[in-house]
C-alpha positions as CSV (number, residue, x, y, z in Angstrom):
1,X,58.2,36.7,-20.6
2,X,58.2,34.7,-23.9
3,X,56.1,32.2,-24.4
4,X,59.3,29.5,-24.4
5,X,60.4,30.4,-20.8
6,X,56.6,30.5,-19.9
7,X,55.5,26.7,-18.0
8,X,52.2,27.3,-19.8
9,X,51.5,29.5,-22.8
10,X,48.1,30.7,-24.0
11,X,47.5,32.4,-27.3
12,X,44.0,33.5,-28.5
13,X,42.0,30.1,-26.5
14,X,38.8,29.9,-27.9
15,X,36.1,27.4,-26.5
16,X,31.9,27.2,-28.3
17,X,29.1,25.0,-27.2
18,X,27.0,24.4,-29.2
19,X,22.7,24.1,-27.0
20,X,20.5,23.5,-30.4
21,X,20.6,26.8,-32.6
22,X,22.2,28.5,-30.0
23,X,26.2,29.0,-30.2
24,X,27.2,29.5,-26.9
25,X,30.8,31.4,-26.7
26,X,32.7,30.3,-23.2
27,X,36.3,31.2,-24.1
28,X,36.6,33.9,-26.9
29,X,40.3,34.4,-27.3
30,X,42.2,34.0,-23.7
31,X,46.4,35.3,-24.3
32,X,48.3,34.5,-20.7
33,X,51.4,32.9,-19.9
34,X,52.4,31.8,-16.3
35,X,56.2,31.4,-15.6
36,X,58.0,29.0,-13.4
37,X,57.5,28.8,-9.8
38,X,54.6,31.2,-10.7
39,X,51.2,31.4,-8.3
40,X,48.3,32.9,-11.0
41,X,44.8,33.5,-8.8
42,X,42.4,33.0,-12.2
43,X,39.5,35.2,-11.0
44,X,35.7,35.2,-11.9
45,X,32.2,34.8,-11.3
46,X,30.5,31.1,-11.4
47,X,29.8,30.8,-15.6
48,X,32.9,32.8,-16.3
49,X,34.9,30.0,-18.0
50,X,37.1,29.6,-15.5
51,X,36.5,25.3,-15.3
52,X,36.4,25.9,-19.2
53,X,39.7,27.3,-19.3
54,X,41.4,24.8,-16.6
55,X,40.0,21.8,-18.6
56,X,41.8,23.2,-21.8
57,X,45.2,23.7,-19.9
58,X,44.9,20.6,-18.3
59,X,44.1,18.5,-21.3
60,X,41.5,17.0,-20.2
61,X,39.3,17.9,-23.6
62,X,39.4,18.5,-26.8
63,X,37.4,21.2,-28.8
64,X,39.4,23.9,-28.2
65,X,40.6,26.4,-30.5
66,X,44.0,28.6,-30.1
67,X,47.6,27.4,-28.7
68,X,48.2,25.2,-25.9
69,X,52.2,24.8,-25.0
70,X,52.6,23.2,-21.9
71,X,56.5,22.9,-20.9
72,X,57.6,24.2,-24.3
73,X,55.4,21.7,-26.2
74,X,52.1,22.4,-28.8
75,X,49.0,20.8,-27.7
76,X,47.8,20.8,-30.7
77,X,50.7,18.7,-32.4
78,X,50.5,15.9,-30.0
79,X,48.2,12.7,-29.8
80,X,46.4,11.0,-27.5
81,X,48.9,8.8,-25.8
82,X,51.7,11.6,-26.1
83,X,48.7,14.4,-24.7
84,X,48.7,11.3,-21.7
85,X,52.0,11.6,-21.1
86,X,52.5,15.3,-21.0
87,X,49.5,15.8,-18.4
88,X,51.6,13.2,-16.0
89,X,55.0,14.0,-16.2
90,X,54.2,17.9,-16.0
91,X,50.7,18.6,-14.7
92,X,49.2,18.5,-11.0
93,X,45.5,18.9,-10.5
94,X,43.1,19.7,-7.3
95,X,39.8,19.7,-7.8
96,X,36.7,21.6,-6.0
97,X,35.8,18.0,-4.9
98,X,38.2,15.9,-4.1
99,X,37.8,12.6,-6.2
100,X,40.2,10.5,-4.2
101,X,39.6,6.4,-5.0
102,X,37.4,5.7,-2.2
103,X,38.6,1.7,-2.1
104,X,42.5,3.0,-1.4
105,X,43.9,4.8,1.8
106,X,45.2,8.4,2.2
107,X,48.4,7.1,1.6
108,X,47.9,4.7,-0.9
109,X,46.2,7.7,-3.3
110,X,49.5,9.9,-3.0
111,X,51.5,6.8,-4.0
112,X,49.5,5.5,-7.0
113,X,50.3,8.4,-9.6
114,X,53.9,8.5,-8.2
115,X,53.6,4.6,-9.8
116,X,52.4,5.6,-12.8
117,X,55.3,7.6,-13.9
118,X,57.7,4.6,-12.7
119,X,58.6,5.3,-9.3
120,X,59.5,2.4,-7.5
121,X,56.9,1.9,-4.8
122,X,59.4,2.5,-1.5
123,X,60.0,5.9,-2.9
124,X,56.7,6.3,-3.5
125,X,55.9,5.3,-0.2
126,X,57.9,7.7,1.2
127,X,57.6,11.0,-0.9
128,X,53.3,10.1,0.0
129,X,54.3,9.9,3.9
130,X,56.4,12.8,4.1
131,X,53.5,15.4,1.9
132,X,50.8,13.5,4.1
133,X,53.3,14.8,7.3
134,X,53.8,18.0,6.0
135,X,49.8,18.4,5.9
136,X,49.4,17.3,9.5
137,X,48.0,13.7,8.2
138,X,50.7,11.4,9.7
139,X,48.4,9.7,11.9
140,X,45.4,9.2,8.6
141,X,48.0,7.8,6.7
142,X,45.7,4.0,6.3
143,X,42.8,6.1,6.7
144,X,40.1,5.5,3.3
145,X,38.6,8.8,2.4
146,X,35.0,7.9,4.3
147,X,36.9,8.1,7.3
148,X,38.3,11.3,6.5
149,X,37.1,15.2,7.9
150,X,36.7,17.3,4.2
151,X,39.4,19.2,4.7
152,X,41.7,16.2,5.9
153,X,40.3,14.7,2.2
154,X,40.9,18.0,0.2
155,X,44.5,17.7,1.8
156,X,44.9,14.2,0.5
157,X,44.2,15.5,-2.7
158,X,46.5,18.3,-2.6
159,X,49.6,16.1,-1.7
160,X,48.4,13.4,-4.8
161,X,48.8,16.7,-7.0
162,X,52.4,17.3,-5.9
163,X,53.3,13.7,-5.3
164,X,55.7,13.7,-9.1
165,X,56.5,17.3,-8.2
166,X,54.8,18.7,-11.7
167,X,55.8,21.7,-13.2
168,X,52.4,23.5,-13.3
169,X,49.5,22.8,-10.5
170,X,45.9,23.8,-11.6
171,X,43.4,24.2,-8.7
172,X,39.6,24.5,-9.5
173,X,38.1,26.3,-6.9
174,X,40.5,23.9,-4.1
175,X,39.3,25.0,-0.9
176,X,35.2,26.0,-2.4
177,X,33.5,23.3,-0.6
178,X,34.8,23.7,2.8
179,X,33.9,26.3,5.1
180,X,35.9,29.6,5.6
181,X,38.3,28.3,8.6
182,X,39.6,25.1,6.9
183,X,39.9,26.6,3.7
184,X,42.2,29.4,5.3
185,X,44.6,26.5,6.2
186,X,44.1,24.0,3.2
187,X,45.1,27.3,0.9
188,X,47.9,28.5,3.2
189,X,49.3,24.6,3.2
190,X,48.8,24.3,-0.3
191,X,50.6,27.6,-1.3
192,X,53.3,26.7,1.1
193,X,53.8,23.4,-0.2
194,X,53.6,24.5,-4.0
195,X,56.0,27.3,-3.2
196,X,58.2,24.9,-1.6
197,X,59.0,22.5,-4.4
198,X,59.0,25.3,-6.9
199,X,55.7,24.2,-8.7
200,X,53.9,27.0,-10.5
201,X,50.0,26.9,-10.0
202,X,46.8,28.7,-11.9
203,X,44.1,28.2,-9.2
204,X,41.1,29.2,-10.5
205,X,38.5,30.9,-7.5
206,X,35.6,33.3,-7.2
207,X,37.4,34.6,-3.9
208,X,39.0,38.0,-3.7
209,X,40.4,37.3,0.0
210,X,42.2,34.1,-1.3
211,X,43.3,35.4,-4.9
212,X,45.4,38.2,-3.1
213,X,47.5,35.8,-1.3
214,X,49.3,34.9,-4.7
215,X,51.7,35.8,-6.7
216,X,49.3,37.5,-9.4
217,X,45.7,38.0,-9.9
218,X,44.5,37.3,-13.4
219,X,40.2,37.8,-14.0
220,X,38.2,36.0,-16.4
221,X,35.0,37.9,-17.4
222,X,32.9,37.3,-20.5
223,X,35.4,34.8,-21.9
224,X,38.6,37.0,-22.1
225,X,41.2,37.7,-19.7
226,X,40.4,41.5,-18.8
């Protein structure tokens, strides 16, 4: 695959911290592309730099060495506002935890980045009921998340990552705070719902089990993709 028909392309990602004296090497040259429609498991152990490495695709940070190209663009090349832009038109994220806005409703969080990009708020509405459906949430739909299970809130958060359909979804450990039944089901909903609108995902996780139930396995181990 070249790195134009790739939805994200990495070429020699670097990442160094910096604890007094000490230069502390996370990411020390990471080369991987994931295509379209395109489930990546990003295996490794807790400290591996697999956060590190989500953080840099997702744009969240700067500080990082190497080439970004996110939907055919350079990271590097772009500013603030245009780095904005990219991460919401194209990018979906779910995190460990699910950081839903605690003073808004299940439905009302699926519908609020779907505003962002200009959807008008009836389609919005709707795409946010019928991803809250498809997760078995139809009747939480007014629900704020302190009235919600954790794996009815990590499924919240999982339809606000597809609610404007991105191109790429990046998972941090999705399903790593909830125990081993619900996370069976949040991952198998997720996968079927990413696979499903044609999204391609890198979900980083520490778990062999639910690695091997994508597309391909990737591991991180000592900064570098083995």
């Amino acid at each position: 695959m070249s790195n134009a028909e790739a939805v994200v392309s990495l070429r020699n990602l670097t990442r160094s911290f910096q604890q007094g004296d000490v230069r502390i090497d996370v990411l020390r040259g990471v080369d991987l592309d994931v295509g379209p429609g395109e489930i990546v498991a990003l295996l490794g152990q807790s400290g591996s730099g697999k956060s590190t490495m989500l953080q840099a695709v997702g744009l969240l940070e700067g500080g990082f060495g190497g080439s970004i190209r996110i939907a055919g663009k350079e990271a590097s090349q772009l500013d603030a506002a245009e780095r904005t832009s990219l991460r919401r038109e194209h990018l979906g994220f779910v995190y460990q935890f699910h950081h839903l806005l605690p003073d808004f409703t299940a439905q009302e969080n699926v519908v609020l980045p779907q505003l962002l990009l200009g959807t008008k708020r009836a389609e919005a509405e709707l795409r946010a009921q019928e991803l809250l459906g498809s997760l078995g949430l139809e009747h939480r739909l007014t629900h704020r998340p302190s009235k919600l299970s954790g794996g009815e809130q990590q499924r919240v958060a999982v339809a606000r990552a597809l609610a404007n359909k991105p191109q790429l979804v990046l998972a941090d450990e999705p399903t790593g705070n909830l125990d081993e039944k619900t996370s069976e089901r949040v991952l198998s909903e997720f996968l079927e719902l990413v696979r499903g609108q044609g999204s391609a995902a890198l979900v980083a996780t520490h778990n062999e089990r639910l690695a091997a139930r994508m597309d391909r396995v990737v591991r991180l181990h000592d900064g570098v993709i083995e």
